[in-house]
N, C-alpha and C positions, 0 to 999 in steps of 0.2 A: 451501491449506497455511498453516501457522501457525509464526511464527518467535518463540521464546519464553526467557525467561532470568529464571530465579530470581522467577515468577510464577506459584506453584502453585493458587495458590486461583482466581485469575482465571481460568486457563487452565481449570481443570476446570468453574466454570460457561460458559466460553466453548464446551467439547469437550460440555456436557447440553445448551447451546442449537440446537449443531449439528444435535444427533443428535435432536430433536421435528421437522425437516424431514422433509416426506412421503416424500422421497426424497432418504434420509440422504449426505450426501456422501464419497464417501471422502478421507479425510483424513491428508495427513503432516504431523506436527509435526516440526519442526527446532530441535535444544536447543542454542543457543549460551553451553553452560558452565556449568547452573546449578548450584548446590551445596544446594538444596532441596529436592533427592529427587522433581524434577519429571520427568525420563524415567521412573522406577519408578511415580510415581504413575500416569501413563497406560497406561503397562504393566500394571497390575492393576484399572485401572477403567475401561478404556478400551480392552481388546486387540484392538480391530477398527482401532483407530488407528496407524498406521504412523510409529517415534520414528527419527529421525538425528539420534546424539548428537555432534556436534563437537568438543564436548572444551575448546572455547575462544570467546572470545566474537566471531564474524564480523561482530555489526551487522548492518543491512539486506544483503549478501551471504548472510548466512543463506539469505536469502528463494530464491536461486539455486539452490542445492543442494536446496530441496524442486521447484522446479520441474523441474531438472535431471531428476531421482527420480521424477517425473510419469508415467503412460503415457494421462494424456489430453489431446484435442488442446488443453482450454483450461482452465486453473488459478485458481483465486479465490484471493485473498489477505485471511486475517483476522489482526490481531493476538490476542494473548492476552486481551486485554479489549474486542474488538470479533467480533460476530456476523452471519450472515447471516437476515434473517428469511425462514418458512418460505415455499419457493416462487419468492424471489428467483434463487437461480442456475439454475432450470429455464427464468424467463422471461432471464436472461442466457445461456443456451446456446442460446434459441430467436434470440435478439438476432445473436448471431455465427454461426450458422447460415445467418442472411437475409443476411448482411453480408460476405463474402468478404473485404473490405478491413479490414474492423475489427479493429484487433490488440490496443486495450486498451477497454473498456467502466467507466466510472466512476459509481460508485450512489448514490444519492442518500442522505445518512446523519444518522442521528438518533443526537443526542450524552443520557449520562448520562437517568436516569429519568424529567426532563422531554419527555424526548425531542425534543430543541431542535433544530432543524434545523441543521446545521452552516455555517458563514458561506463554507467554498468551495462545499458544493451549492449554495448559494441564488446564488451567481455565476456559477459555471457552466449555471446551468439560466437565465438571460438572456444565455445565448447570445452573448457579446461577439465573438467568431471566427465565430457565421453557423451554419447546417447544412447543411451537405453532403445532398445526393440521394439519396447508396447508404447514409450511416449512418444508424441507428437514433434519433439526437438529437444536441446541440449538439455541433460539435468544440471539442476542448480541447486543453489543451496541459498540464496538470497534472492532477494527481489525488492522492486520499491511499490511500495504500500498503494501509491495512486495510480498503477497502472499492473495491478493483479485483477486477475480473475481465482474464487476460491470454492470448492467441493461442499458445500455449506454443512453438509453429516461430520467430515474429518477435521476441519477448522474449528467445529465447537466442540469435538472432541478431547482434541488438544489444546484447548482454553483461553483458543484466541491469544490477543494480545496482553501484555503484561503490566498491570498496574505499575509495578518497580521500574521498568525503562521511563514508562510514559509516553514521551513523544522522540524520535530522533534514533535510528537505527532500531526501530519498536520490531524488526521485519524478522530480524535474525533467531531468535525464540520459537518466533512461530515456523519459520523454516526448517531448524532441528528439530522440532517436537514432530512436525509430519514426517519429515525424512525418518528421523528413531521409530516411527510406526508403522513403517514400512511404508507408503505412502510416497509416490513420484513428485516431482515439482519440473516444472522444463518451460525453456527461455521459443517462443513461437513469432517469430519473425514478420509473419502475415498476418497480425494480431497489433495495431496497433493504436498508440495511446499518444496524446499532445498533452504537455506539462507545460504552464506559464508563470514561475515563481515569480510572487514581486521580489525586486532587486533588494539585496541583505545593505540596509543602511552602514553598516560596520564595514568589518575584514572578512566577514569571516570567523575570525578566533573562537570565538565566546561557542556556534557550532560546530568546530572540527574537537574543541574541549569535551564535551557534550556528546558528541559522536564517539569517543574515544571511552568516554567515561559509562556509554549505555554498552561497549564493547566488554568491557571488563566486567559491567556488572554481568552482563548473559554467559558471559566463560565462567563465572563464578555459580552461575546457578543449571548450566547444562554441561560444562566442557572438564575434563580432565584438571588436575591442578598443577602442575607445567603450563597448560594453556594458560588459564588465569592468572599465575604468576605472570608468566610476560604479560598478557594485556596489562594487568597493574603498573609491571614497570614501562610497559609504554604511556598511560594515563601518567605518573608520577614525571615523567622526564617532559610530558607537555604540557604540566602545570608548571615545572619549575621554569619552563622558558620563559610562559608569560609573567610571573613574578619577579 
């Protein structure tokens, strides 16, 4: 499923890359508000593609509502400018097939044209948490969002994504809530996914703020309070520099 806003171009080459997979996947798009004529467009070039329109912009809760809407047991998550290459989600549904415990599977993804390996695959794939016996590869404790595969029973379980983050490091919540339920998560190397952000106009700043500040809020509402103290003072020492 794909959670998309006011991204009509991306999203249509994202829904023609879907659809050269040998076995095209069925796909809901979830429109969080866009006013670019982006549900009409997939409705007329795309009507094998299943749109829920919101009406307003949810953020990473988006994402819930296409799962929610699902009637398979296990749901991949693209953004609008990220793909799945062909064949990947057949060998991840072979992956959680073998795997009873695995409730989220995270794919090894290659960013923009150069097809750069992305710097959480290449950390997660050394394996820093070890690998478990019953998973498929390394356990993890994070993932990014457009290039997951999720257990659709244990994901809505544990309530999805979080209103309070929003968007931008939304992953990490939902990582602790599966891991605290016992519930595996593991980094699948043969599993993979093409991300093409457009280019951040800025620096940068405004998201590693934001990144830093959806950290603290998730240590506040899952992690020990030592943890959360430092995230704070790490959020307070990144605000005062750009001040």
């Amino acid at each position: 499923m794909i959670a998309t806003r006011n991204r009509r171009t991306s999203l249509e080459r994202t829904l023609r890359a879907l659809d050269t997979d040998p076995v095209p996947p069925a796909v809901i798009v979830v429109d969080n508000g866009s006013v670019d004529g982006t549900p009409d467009m997939v409705a007329v070039r795309f009507p094998q593609v299943r749109v829920m329109v919101l009406g307003r912009n949810a953020g990473a809760v988006a994402r819930n509502f296409g799962v929610a809407a699902a009637s398979t047991p296990y749901v991949a998550f693209a953004d609008d400018d990220s793909w799945w290459a062909p064949g990947a989600l057949t060998r991840a549904a072979r992956h959680l097939d073998d795997a009873p415990r695995l409730a989220l599977l995270a794919a090894r993804t290659h960013v923009g044209a150069a097809e750069r390996l992305d710097p959480m695959s290449a950390f997660m794939a050394q394996a820093p948490l070890g690998t478990a016996g019953d998973l498929p590869g390394p356990s993890v404790l994070g993932f990014l969002a457009c290039a997951a595969v999720v257990r659709r029973g244990p994901f809505l379980a544990c309530g999805g994504f979080d209103p309070i983050v929003f968007f931008m490091g939304e992953e990490a919540r939902v990582a602790l809530d599966l891991r605290t339920a016992g519930h595996g998560l593991a980094y699948c190397d043969d599993v993979v996914a093409h991300h093409h952000p457009q280019p951040d106009p800025g620096d940068g700043t405004s998201k590693r703020l934001l990144a830093t500040r959806n950290r603290a809020l998730t240590a506040w509402m899952r992690r020990r309070v030592p943890v959360a103290a430092g995230e704070t003072a790490r959020l307070l020492t990144a605000a005062n520099k750009i001040n």
